[in-house]
C-alpha positions as CSV (number, residue, x, y, z in Angstrom):
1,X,88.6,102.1,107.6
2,X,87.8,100.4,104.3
3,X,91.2,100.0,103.3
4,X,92.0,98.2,106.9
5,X,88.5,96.0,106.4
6,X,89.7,94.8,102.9
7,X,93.5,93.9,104.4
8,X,91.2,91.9,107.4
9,X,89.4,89.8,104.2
10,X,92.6,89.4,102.7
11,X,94.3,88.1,105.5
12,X,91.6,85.6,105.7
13,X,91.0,84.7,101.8
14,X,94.7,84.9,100.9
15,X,95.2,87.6,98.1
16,X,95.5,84.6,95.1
17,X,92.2,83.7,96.4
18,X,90.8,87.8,96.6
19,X,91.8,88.6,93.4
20,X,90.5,85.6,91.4
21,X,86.9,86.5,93.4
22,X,87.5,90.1,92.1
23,X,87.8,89.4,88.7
24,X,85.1,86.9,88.9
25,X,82.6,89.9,89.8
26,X,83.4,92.4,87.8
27,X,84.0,90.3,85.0
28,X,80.4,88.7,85.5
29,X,78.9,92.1,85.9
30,X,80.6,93.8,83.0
31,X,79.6,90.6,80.9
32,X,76.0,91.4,81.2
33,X,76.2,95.5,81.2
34,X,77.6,94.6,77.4
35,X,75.1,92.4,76.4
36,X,72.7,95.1,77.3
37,X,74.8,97.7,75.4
38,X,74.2,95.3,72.3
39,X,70.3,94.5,72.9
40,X,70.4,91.8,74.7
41,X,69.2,93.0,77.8
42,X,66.0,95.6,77.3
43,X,65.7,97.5,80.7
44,X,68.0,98.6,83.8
45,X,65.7,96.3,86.0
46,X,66.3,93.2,84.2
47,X,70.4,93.7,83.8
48,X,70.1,94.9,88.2
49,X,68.5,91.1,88.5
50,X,70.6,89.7,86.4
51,X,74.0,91.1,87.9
52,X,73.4,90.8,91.1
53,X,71.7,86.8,90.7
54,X,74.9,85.6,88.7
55,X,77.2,87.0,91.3
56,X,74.9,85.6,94.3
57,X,74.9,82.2,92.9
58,X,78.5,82.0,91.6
59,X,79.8,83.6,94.7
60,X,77.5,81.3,96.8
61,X,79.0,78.0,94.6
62,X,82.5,79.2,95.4
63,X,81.5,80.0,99.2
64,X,80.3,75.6,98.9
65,X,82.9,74.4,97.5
66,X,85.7,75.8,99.0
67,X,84.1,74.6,102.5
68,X,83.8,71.5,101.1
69,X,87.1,71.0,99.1
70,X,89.0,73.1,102.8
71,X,87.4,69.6,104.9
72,X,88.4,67.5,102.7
73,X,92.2,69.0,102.5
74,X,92.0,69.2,106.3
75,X,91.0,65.3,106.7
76,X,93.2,64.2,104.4
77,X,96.6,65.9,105.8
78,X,95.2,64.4,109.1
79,X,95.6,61.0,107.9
80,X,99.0,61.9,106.0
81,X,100.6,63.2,109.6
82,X,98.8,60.2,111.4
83,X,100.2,57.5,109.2
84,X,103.6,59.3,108.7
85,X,104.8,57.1,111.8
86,X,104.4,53.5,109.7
87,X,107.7,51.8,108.8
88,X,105.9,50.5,105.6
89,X,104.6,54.0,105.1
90,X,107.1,56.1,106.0
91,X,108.4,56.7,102.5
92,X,105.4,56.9,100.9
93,X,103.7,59.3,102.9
94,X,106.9,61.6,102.1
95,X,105.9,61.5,98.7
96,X,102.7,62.1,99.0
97,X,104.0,65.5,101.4
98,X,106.2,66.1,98.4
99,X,103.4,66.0,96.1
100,X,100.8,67.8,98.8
101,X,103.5,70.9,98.6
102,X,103.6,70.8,94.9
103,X,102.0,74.1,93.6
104,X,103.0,76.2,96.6
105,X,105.9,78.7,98.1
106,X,108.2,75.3,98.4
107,X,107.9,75.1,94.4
108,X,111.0,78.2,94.7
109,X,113.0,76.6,97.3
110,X,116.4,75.3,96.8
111,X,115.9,71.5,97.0
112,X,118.1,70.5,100.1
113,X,116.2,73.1,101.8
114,X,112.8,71.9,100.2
115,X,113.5,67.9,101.7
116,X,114.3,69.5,105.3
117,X,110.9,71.0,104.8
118,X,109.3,67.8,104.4
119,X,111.3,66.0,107.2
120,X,110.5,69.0,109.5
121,X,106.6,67.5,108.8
122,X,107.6,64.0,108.9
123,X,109.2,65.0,112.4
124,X,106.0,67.3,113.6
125,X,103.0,66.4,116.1
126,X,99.2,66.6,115.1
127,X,97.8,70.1,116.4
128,X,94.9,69.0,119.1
129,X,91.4,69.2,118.5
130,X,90.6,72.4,119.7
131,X,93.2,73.8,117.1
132,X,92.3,71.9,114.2
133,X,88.6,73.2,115.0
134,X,90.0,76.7,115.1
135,X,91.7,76.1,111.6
136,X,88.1,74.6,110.7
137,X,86.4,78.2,111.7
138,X,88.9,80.2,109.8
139,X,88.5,78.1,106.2
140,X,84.7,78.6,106.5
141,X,85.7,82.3,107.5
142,X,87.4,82.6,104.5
143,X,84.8,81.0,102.0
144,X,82.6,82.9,103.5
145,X,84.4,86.2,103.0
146,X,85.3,84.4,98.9
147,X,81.1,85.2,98.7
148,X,81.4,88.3,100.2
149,X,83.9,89.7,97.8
150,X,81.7,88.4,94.9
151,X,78.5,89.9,96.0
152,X,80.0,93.6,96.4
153,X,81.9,93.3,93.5
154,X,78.1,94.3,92.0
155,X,77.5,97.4,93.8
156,X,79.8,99.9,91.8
157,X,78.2,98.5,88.4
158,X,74.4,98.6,89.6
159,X,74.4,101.4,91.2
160,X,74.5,103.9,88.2
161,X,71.9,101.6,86.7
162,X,69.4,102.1,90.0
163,X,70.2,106.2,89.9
164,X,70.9,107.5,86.1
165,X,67.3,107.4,84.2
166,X,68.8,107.0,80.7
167,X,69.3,103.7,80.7
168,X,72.2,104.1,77.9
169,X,74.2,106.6,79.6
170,X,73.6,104.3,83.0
171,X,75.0,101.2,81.0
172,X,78.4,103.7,79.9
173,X,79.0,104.7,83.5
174,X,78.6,101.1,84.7
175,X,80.9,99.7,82.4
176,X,83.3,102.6,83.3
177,X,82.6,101.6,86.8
178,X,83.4,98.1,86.5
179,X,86.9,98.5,84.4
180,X,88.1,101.5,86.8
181,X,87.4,98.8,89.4
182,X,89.1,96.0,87.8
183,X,92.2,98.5,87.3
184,X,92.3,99.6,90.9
185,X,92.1,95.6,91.8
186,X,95.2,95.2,89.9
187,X,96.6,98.3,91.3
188,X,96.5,97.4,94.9
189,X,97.1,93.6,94.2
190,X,100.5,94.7,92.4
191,X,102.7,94.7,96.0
192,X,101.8,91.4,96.6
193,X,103.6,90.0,93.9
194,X,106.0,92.9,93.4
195,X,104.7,94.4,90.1
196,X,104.2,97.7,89.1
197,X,100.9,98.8,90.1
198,X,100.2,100.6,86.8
199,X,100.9,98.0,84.6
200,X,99.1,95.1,86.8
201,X,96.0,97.8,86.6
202,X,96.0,98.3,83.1
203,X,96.5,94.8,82.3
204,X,93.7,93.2,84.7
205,X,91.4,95.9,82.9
206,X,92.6,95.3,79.5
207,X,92.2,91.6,80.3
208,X,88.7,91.9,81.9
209,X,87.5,93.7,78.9
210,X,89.1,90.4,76.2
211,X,87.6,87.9,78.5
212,X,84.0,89.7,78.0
213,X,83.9,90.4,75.0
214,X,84.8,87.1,74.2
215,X,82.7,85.7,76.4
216,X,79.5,87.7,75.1
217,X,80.3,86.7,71.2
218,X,80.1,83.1,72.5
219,X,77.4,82.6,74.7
220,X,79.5,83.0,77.6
């Protein structure tokens, strides 16, 4: 059952998107279960508040903007297909598709193949309003799931520091917590890219753990 629920969020966040949000939270997390390990943070209370209101309001920033910056994708390709038809535009809006698909799967595609591509949208209809509403639902469904995947990336990490009373050993287990979790990310994340699932697991927890400690030396 979780593993189906987590391919359900994927399929709506993309996994680029589900990773990045992953490593987000644990990284946040783990930031401030080392600062308490070096003093920073006194008590498990303090470090519970902390966690959980960093990954709240960076998950809930993410959730904002990516709404925001979806519409604004959305409107814009609206106007690109709706003024493709122009004789004076014709070929500029073909750039600007070219450009639009920059960054993306077309990036690996044999040129001829990548300009049929763009003439294929050149050649295609605007989707009607109920479908474009639809798309509108699933980007919010998506953001929304972006926040979701922030705020539970918390619970593994806080949840020795709610139950162990030794607030020491409570900060070992939740930094083992949070790089076990940031190896099984990369594990699982590993097919989608076709890497080996050990070595993508050690390497997102061996980069987790550079980024934090970097980040703690620095103010981060």
């Amino acid at each position: 059952m979780p593993a189906r629920i987590m391919r359900r969020i994927v399929g709506y966040v993309g996994p680029g998107l589900a990773l990045q949000e992953l490593l987000y939270g644990f990284i946040m997390a783990l930031l401030f279960v080392t600062a308490a390990q070096l003093g920073i943070v006194k008590d498990a209370i303090s470090a519970i508040v902390l966690i959980v209101g960093m990954n709240f309001t960076w998950g809930a920033i993410d959730m904002i903007v990516f709404t925001v910056v979806d519409r604004f994708n959305q409107r814009k390709y609206i106007r690109l297909v709706a003024g493709k038809d122009s004789a004076e535009n014709g070929r500029y809006v073909e750039r600007l598709i070219e450009d639009e698909l920059a960054g993306t799967l077309i990036d690996v595609v044999d040129r001829e193949d990548e300009k049929k591509i763009v003439e294929l949208i050149m050649a295609s209809r605007l989707e009607s309003e109920e479908e474009l509403l639809r798309d509108r639902r699933e980007m919010f469904m998506g953001s929304l799931f972006s926040f979701v995947i922030t705020l539970t990336t918390v619970i593994p990490v806080i949840v020795p520091l709610m139950v162990i009373r030794d607030f020491g050993l409570a900060l070992t287990v939740a930094s083992g917590m949070a790089s076990v979790c940031l190896f099984f990310t990369g594990y699982y994340m590993a097919p989608y890219v076709g890497y080996s699932r050990w070595k993508t697991g050690l390497g997102l927890a061996a980069m987790g753990w550079a980024i934090t400690i970097a980040a703690t030396f620095t103010g981060g």
